[in-house]
N, C-alpha and C positions, 0 to 999 in steps of 0.2 A: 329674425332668429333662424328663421330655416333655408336663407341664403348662406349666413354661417357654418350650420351644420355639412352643408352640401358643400361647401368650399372645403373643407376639413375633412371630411370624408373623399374628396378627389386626393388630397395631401396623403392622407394615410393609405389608400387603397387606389392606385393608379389603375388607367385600365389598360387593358391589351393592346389600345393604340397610343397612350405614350410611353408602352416599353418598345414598341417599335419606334418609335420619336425619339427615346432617347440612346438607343442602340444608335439610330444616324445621326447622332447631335456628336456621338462618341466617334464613329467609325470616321477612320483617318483617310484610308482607301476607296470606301463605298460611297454611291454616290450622295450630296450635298442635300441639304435640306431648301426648300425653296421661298423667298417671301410670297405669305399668302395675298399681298395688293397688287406688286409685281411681278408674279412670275420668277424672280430673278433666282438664280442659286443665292445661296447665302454665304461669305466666305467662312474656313474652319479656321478659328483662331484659339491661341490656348486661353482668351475668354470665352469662347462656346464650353470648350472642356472642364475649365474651372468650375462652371456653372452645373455643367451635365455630371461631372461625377460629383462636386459638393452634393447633390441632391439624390443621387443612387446612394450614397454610403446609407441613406434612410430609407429609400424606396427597396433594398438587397433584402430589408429585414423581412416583406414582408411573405410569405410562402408560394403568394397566386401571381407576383410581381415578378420573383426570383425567375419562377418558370419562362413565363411569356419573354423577356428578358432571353436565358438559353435560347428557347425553341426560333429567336428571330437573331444569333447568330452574337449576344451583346459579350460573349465570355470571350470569343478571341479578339473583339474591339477594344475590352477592357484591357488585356495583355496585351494590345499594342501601344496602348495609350501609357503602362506602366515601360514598356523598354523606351519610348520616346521623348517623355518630359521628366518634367525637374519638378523641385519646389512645391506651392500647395496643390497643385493638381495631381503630382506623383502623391501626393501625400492621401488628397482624397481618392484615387484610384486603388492604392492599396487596402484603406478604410472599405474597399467596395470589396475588392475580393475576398479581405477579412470576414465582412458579413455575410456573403455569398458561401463561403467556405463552412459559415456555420448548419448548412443545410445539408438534409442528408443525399445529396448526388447534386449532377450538373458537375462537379470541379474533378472529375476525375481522367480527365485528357490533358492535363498540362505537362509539358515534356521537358525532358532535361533541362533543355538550351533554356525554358525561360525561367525553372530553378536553377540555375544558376546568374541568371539576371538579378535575381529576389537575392539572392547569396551577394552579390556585388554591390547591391545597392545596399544590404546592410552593412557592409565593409565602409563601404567607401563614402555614404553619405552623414552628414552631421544634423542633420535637422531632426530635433528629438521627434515630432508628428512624422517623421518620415521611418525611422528605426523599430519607433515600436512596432507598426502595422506589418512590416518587413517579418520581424522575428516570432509575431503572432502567425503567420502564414506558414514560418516555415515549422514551426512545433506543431502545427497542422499535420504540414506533413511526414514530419518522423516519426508521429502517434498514429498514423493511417496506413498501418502495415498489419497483417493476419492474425498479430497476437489477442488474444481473449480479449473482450472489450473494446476495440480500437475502435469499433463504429464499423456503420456500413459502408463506406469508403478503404479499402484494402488492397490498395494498386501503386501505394508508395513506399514509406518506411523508412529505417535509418541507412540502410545500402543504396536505396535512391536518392536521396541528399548525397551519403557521402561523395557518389561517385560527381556531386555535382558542387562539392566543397574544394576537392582537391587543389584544383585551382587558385584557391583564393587562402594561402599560406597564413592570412591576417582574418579566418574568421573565427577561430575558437580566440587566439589573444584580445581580441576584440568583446568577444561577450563576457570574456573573464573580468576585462578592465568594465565594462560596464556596471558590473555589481558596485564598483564605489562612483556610480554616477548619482547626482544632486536627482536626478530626474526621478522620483519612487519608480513610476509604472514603467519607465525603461528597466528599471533595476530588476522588479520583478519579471520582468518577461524575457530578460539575461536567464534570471536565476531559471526560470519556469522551464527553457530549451535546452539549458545546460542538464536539469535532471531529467528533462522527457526524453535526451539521448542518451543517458545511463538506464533510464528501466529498457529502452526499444535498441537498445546497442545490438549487434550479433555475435556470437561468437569468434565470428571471423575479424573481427574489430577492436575486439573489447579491452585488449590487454596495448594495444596503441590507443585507444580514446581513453584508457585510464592511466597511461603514462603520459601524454601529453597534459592533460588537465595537470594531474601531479606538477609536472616541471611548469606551468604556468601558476604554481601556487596559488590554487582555485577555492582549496580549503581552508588557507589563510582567510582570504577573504569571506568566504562563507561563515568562519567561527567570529571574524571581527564582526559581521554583521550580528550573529547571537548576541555578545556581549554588548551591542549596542542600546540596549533594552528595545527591541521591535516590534514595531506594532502588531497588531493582533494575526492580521491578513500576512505580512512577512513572516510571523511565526508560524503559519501554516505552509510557507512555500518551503520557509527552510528546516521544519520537520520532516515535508517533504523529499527534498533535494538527500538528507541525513539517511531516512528509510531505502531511499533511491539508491545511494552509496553502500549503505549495507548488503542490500541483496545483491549488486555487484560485488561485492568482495567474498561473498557466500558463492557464486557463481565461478568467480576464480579459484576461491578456495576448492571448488567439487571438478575443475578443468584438469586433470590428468599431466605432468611435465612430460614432455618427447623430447626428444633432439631430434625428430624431423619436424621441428617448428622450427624456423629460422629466429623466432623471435626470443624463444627457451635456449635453443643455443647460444644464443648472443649474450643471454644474460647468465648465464653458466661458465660461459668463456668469459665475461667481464672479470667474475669472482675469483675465478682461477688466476687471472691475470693481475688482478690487485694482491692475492696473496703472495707471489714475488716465490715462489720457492721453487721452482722449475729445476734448478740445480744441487736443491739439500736433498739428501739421501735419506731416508727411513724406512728401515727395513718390516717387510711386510707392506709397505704401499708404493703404488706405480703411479698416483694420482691424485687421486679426489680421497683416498684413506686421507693423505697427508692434512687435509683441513677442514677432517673431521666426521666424514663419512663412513659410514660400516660397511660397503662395499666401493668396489671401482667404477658400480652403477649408479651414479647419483638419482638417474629421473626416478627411480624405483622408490626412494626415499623418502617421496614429498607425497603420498598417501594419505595422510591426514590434512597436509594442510596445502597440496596444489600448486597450483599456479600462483595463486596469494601468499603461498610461503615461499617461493622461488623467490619474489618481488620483495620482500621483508628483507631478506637475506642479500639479494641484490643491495638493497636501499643501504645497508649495515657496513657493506664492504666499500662501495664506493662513495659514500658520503667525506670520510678521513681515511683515506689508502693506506698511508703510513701506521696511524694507529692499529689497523687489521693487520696488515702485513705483521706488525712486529709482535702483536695478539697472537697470533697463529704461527710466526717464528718462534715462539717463546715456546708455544704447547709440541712440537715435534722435537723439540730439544730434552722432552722430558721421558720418563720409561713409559712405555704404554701403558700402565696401570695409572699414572697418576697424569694422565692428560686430559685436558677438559676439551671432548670434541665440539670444535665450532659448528658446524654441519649441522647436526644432533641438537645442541642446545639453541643455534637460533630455530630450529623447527618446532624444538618443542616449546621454544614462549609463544610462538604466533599464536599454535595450539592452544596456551593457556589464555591468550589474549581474549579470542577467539570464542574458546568458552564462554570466559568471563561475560565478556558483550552480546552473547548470543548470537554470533554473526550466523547468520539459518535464512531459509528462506521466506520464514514467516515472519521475519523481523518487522516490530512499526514500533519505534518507540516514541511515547509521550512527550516525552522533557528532552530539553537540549545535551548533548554528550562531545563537548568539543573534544577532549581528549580521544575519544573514541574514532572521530574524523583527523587525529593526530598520528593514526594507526603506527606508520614507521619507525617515528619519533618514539613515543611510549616503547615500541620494542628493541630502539636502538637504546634506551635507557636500561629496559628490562634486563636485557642481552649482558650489557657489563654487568647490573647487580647477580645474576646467574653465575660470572668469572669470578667475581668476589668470591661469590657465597662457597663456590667451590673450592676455590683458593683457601680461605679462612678454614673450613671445615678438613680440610686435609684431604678434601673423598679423595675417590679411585673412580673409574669408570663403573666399580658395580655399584658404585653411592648417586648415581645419575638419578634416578626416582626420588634418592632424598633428598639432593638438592632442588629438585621441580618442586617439590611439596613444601620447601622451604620458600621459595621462589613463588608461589601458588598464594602463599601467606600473605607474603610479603604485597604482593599483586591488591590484594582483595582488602587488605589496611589500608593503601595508599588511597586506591578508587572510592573509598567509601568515605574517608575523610572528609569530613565537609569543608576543612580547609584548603582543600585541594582541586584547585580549580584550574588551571593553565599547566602548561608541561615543565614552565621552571618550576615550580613548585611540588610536580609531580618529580622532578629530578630530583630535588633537594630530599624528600622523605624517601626515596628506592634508594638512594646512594651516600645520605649520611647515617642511615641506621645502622647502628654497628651489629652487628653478627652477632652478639652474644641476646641483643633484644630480639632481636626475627627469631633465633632461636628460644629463646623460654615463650615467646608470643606460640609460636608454634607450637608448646609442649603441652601449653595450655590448652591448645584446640584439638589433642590428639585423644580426646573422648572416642570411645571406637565408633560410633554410630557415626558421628558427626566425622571420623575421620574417612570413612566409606563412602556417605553421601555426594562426596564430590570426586569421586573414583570417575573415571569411563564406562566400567562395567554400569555402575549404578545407574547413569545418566541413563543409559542404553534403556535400562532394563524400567527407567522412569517412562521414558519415550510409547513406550509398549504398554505400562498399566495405563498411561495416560488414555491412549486411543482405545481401550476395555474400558476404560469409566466413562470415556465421552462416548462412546455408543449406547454401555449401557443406561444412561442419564437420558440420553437422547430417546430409547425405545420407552421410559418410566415416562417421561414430561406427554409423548404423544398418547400414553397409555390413559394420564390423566384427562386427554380431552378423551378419550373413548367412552371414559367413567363417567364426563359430563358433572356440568357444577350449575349451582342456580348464581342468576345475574340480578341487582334490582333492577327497575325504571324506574330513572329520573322523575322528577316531579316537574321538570320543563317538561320531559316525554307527555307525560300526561296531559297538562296545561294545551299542552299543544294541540294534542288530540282530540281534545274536549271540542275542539272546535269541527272536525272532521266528519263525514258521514256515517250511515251503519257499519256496526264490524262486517268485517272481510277477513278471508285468509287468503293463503297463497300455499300452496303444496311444493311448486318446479320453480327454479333461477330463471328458466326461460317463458316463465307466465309476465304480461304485462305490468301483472301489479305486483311483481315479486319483490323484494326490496334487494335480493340481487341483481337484479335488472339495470344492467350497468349505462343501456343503453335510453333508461329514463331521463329524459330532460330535468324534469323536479328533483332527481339526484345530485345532478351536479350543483344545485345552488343552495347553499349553504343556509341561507334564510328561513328554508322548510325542513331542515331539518328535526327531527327527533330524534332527541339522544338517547338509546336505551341503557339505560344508567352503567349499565354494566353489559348489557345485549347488544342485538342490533343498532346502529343507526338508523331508523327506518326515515323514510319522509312521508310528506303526507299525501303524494301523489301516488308515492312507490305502495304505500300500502293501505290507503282507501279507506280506513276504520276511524275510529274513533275510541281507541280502548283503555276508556279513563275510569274500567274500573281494575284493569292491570294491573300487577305492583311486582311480579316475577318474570323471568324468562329461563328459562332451562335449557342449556346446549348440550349436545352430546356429537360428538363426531361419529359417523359409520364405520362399522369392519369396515369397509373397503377402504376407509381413507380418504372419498370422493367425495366427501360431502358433508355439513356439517347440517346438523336436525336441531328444530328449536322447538319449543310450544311455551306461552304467554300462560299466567294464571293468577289467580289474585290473592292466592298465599302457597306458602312455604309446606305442605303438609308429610314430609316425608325428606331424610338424608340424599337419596340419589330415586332417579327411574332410571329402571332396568332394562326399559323394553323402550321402543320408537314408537308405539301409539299414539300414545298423547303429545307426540314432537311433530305435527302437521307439516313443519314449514322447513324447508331447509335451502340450503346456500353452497354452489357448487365450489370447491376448494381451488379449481385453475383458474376462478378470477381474483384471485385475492393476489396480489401483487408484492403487500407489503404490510408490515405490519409496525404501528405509527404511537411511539408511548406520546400521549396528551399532555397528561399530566399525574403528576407524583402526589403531590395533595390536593384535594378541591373540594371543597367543603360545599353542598348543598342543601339548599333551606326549603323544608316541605313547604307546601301553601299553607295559609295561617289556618289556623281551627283543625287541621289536619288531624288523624290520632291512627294507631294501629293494633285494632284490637285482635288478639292471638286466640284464634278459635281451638276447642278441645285437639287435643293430639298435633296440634301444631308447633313447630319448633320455634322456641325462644330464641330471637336473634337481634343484633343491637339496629339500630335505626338502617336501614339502606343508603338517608339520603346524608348520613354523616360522613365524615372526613374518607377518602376510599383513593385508590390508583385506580389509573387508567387509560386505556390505548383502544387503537380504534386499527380495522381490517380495511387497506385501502384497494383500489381497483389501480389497474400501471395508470390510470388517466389523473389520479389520486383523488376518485369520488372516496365515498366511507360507502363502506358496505355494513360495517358493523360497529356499535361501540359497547364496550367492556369497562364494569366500574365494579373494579373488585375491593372485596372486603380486607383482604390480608395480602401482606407481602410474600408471604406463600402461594397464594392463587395467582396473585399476579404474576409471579416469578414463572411458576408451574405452565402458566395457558399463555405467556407470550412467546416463552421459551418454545414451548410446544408448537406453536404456530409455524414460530421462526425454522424449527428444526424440521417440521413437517415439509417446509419450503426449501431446506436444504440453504438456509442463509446464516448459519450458526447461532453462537449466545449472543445474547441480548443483557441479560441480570447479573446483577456482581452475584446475587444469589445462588444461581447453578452452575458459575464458573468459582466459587467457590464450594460446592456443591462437589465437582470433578474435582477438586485438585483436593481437598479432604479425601477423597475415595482412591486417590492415587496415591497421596502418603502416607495410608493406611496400608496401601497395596506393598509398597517398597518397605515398610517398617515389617510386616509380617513376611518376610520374601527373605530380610536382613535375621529374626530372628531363627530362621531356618540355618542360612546361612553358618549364624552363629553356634548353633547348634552341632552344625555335623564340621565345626572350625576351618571351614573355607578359606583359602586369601584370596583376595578379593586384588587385581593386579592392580599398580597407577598404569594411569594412560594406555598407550596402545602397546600391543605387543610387538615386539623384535622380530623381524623377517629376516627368517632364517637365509644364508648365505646358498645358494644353487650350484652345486658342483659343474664345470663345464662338459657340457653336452646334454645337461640334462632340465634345463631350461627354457630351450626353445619351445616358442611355439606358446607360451603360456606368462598370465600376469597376472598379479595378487589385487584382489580387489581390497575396500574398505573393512568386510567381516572377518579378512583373513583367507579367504577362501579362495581355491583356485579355477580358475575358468580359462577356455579358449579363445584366440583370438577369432 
C-alpha cells in the first residue's frame, strides 16, 4: 500500500530533478540525455517528445513543478518544440503551454515571431486537439493586457496579437466558420476569442474589428446558435459574446465622428457617393443639406449616436444603392417644408433603437435578444417605416418629434410582441401596419405621465435620482449594521460544542484563537466547523470553548467601519445594544473578501427534548432554529469567517446588502434593488408633478444645435449636455 502511495505521489508531484529530466528530454538544441547502463547519449526522436510533453500537459498543473520547469530553461524548449512538430506532440505541447499559461507569471517573454506561429497553426491546421489548445493560448493573450481584471500578466493584449494577426488574412474567417463546427469545445473556444477581442479591442481597432466580423456574418451565426436550443455552458458564452457586443456598440456609439479618421471619411464619402446627386441643384445646400443634414457639417451631427450611427446609416445606404439613391432623389424634389431628412431620421432611430436596448455601458442582459444583434437590419426596417409614417401623416420638418414618437410606438409593439421573434417577422409588423393603427395605438398612450417618461429630459433626470437613491440605500443598509441585529445559533453550533473545552473569548482577529484568524488551520476544514446560526462561523479550534449554553449572538459594526463586534448570550433580553461592552469579540472587515448566500430556506431541527423558556422582560420571538436565510462572510482563500441565519427577508436583505456595499461590490437582493428603483420613481413622479404644475414642456429627444455663423466657430465643439467647451 505505501509503495502505491509513493508511486502516485512521484505522479502528482514531480521533483526538481525530473523537471530538469524533462526540460532535456524536451530540448531540441541542448545537450541529449544519456543511457544510464551505457553511457551512450540517447537519440531525440519525436517519440522521446511525444512522451515528454504527453506527461508535462499534467505535470504544468502543478505550481512547485511549473516553477523548477522555468527556472532550468523548459519554456523556450517548450516553443521550440511547438514551431517544430506536427500532430500529437504539437498537439500536447500546446496542451502544456495552455496549462502553464494558467499560472500567474513564467509566460510573459513570449514574442511576436512565436505569436504568430500560434496564429498560423490555428489557421492552417485541421486536427481539432490541435486548434483548440492554439486559440486557448491566444485568448490568453488578448485578455492579458492592463485593463481592470486582466490578471497579473499585463505585457500583451489585443494590439500585440493584432500586429501578429496581420499576416494571416484567414484568421478571423476562420474562427467565425468555426462556430458551426460539429466539434462543441472548438466551437466554444471560437466563440470565447471572438468576444474576448470585442471587450479588450482598442480604440484604435475597434471600428475595423467590428466591421470585419459584420462582413464575415458572425452574428448570423451566433443568433443561429441561440435558436439552436443550447446547452447550458453555450448559453453562458453566448450571453457572453451578446453583453460583449453591446458594450462595443455603447463604445462606438460615445467615439465622436472626424474626418480626420480615414475610416469616418470613407464611410461618409461611401453615403455621399451612393446618394448619386452630385449634379441636382437645391437651393440652400452645397452638400450634405441635400441628404438630409441641418448643416454642411455632417461630423457635428452624430452626437448622440457617434460612430455607431455613422455605421447604421452607412449599412442603410449601401446595402440597395438604388433604392437610397432614389429615397433621397425623391425628398430634394420636394419644398423644404415637406422633405423627410434622411441624415436626421436615420440618426434619430439608432437613438430610438438604442434607447430602447439600453445600449450603455452597463449593459448585461439575461435572456437572448437576437434582434438586438440584428442592429442594422431592425434599423434598416425602422428607417422605411419612419418615411412611411411621415409620408402618410403629411408632416413638414417641424412634425419630425411627432413622427419619432410615432415611430417610438411603433418600435416598443413590435419588440415586445411575443410573436415576434426573427427580423422577417419583425419586418412584417413595422411595415404592414397601417398608419391609421400606429396612430390611435399612439393616442392611446398619450397619457401625459406616461407620455414624458420616455422623453430624454426624463431619462436624464431618471439617471440622476437613480444614483441619490442608490447612495442613499447604500449609507441606510451600512447604517443598519452599525444598529447591529441579534443572530441565533444553530443547534449543530451547539451540539458541536458541547464536545469542546472551557469557554474562551477572543477580543483581536489577530489573537490565535480568534475565529477571524484566517490563518488557522482548523478554519479551513469544513468538518469543524460551527455554524452560528445566523453569527459567526466559528470552529472548534478557532475558538476553544464550548458554549452550549449559547443561543444568541449580537453583531454590531464600529463607527469606524473597521470592524465588526460580537458578544454570545443565552437569551434575547433587549431590542438592540447600544454600547460595545458586552460585544468582547470582534472581526477585522479587510479580511472578509466576500460575501456567500447559502441558502434561502433551511429548516433546522433543535435537539429533541429541547424547549425555550422566555425569562421576565424577555422578548417573545419565534423558534431560531425554524425555516430562516442565510449567507456566510468568506476570507479571498474562501475559509467562512462568519455565518448569518437570519429571521426575515428584511434582515437578510438589509446585512448582506450591507456587507456587499460596505465592500464596494454592489446589490446582492431583488429586495434593495427594488428598494432603489421604488425611491427613484417616486423621485421622478414628484419632479413630473412639479413640472406639471408650473406647465413646463418637457422636449423629445435631443435638442437642435443651432447653426454657427462663419468665423465664429473655430476653435470650439458641442458636447453631449449641449454645452460648449474648448478644444
Amino acid at each position: 500500500m505505501s509503495n502505491d502511495t509513493t508511486s502516485s505521489d512521484v505522479i502528482t508531484s514531480p521533483s526538481p530533478e525530473e523537471a530538469e529530466n524533462m526540460v532535456k528530454r524536451m530540448s531540441i538544441s541542448g545537450p541529449p540525455l544519456t543511457d544510464p547502463k551505457t553511457g551512450q547519449p540517447l537519440p531525440k526522436d519525436d517519440k522521446v517528445l511525444k512522451i515528454a510533453t504527453f506527461s508535462l500537459q499534467k505535470y504544468l498543473k502543478e505550481p512547485e513543478f511549473a516553477r523548477e520547469f522555468l527556472e532550468r530553461g523548459g519554456l523556450q524548449s517548450l516553443c521550440d518544440i511547438i514551431k517544430t512538430t506536427t500532430g500529437n506532440t504539437l498537439a500536447y505541447a500546446l496542451n502544456s503551454l495552455s496549462a502553464l499559461m494558467e499560472h500567474k507569471s513564467g509566460w510573459d517573454t513570449l514574442d511576436e515571431d512565436f505569436v504568430r506561429t500560434i496564429v498560423a497553426i490555428d489557421v492552417s491546421q485541421t486536427l481539432v486537439t490541435v486548434c483548440r489548445p492554439a486559440t486557448a493560448i491566444l485568448i490568453k493573450l488578448v485578455s492579458a493586457d492592463k485593463l481592470p481584471g486582466s490578471g497579473p500578466v499585463t505585457c500583451y493584449g489585443y494590439n500585440f496579437v493584432h500586429r501578429s494577426c496581420k499576416e494571416e488574412t484567414e484568421f478571423l474567417p476562420t474562427l467565425v466558420q468555426r462556430l458551426q463546427s460539429p466539434d462543441y469545445l472548438l466551437c466554444l473556444n471560437s466563440l470565447e476569442l471572438i468576444t474576448t477581442m470585442l471587450k479588450h479591442v482598442t480604440d484604435e481597432h475597434r471600428g475595423d474589428l467590428t466591421e470585419s466580423l459584420q462582413n464575415l456574418n458572425v452574428r448570423k451565426f451566433v443568433i443561429r446558435l441561440m435558436n439552436d436550443h443550447p446547452s447550458e455552458e453555450l448559453t453562458t458564452y453566448l450571453l457572453d459574446f451578446q453583453t460583449a457586443y453591446t458594450k462595443n456598440a455603447h463604445k462606438r456609439r460615445k467615439t465622436m465622428v472626424s474626418l480626420s479618421n480615414p475610416r469616418h471619411a470613407r464611410l461618409l464619402n461611401d453615403i455621399w457617393q451612393a446618394a448619386n446627386i452630385e449634379n441636382v441643384e437645391v437651393m440652400g445646400a452645397r452638400k450634405w443639406k441635400k441628404i438630409g443634414f441641418s448643416t454642411e457639417i455632417p461630423q457635428r451631427e452624430f452626437g448622440r449616436t457617434g460612430v455607431f450611427g455613422l455605421e447604421n446609416m452607412h449599412s442603410f445606404a449601401v446595402r440597395d444603392k438604388d433604392t437610397f439613391a432614389k429615397m433621397v432623389l425623391e425628398q430634394v424634389h420636394r419644398t423644404h417644408e415637406r422633405r423627410c431628412p434622411f441624415a436626421r431620421a436615420s440618426i434619430e432611430v439608432t437613438d430610438l433603437l438604442s434607447d430602447y436596448w439600453n445600449v450603455s455601458s452597463n449593459a448585461n442582459l439575461s435572456d437572448f435578444q437576437p434582434l438586438m444583434l440584428s442592429f442594422d437590419s431592425v434599423h434598416h426596417t425602422t428607417l422605411h417605416l419612419f418615411f412611411r409614417i411621415f409620408h402618410d401623416m403629411e408632416a413638414t420638418t417641424y412634425d419630425f418629434s411627432k413622427v419619432s414618437a410615432l415611430v417610438r410606438s411603433q418600435i416598443r409593439y413590435a419588440l415586445k410582441n411575443e410573436g415576434v421573434k426573427t427580423i422577417f417577422e419583425f419586418d412584417k409588423v413595422m411595415l404592414e401596419t397601417p398608419y391609421d393603427v400606429i396612430r390611435d395605438r399612439r393616442l392611446k398612450e398619450l397619457e401625459w405621465a406616461d407620455d414624458l417618461l420616455g422623453r430624454e429630459a426624463i431619462r436624464n433626470l431618471r439617471q440622476r435620482l437613480y444614483k441619490e437613491s442608490y447612495e442613499f440605500v447604500k449609507q441606510q443598509r451600512i447604517d443598519c449594521l452599525m444598529q447591529g441585529a441579534w443572530f441565533p445559533i444553530t443547534a449543530r453550533s451547539n451540539a458541536l460544542a458541547g464536545s469542546s473545552g472551557a469557554p474562551g473569548s477572543t477580543s483581536d482577529l489577530n489573537s490565535p484563537n480568534s475565529i477571524g484568524n484566517i490563518n488557522n488551520p482548523a478554519l479551513m476544514n469544513p468538518s469543524v466547523l460551527i455554524g452560528g446560526s445566523s453569527g459567526h462561523a466559528m470552529t472548534i479550534a478557532a475558538s476553544g470553548t464550548a458554549h452550549s449554553g449559547y443561543r444568541w449572538r449580537y453583531f454590531k459594526l464600529s463607527p469606524s467601519k473597521k470592524q465588526l463586534h460580537y458578544g454570545e448570550f443565552t437569551e434575547r433580553v433587549t431590542s438592540q445594544l447600544k454600547s460595545y461592552d458586552k460585544l468582547t469579540e470582534k472581526i477585522d472587515i479587510s479580511s472578509i473578501a466576500e460575501v456567500q448566500v447559502t441558502s434561502k430556506q433551511s429548516s433546522i431541527i433543535p435537539p429533541a427534548g429541547q424547549t425555550t423558556m422566555l425569562s421576565p422582560g424577555q422578548i417573545s420571538t419565534s423558534n431560531p432554529e425554524s425555516t430562516q436565510q442565510t449567507f456566510n462572510l468568506l476570507t479571498s482563500s474562501k475559509a467562512v469567517i462568519a455565518e448569518f441565519r437570519c429571521s426575515s427577508t428584511a434582515l437578510f436583505s438589509e446585512w448582506t446588502d450591507g456587507f456587499s456595499l460596505l465592500l464596494d461590490k454592489g446589490i446582492t437582493s431583488k429586495d434593495t434593488a427594488e428598494y432603489i428603483h421604488s425611491l427613484t420613481e417616486i423621485g421622478v413622479k414628484v419632479k413630473l408633478l412639479q413640472i406639471a404644475g408650473d406647465r413646463v414642456e418637457v422636449p423629445h429627444g435631443g435638442l437642435e444645435i443651432p447653426v454657427v455663423q462663419n468665423g465664429l466657430g473655430e476653435g470650439y465643439w458641442y458636447q453631449d449636455d449641449y454645452s460648449l467647451g474648448s478644444f
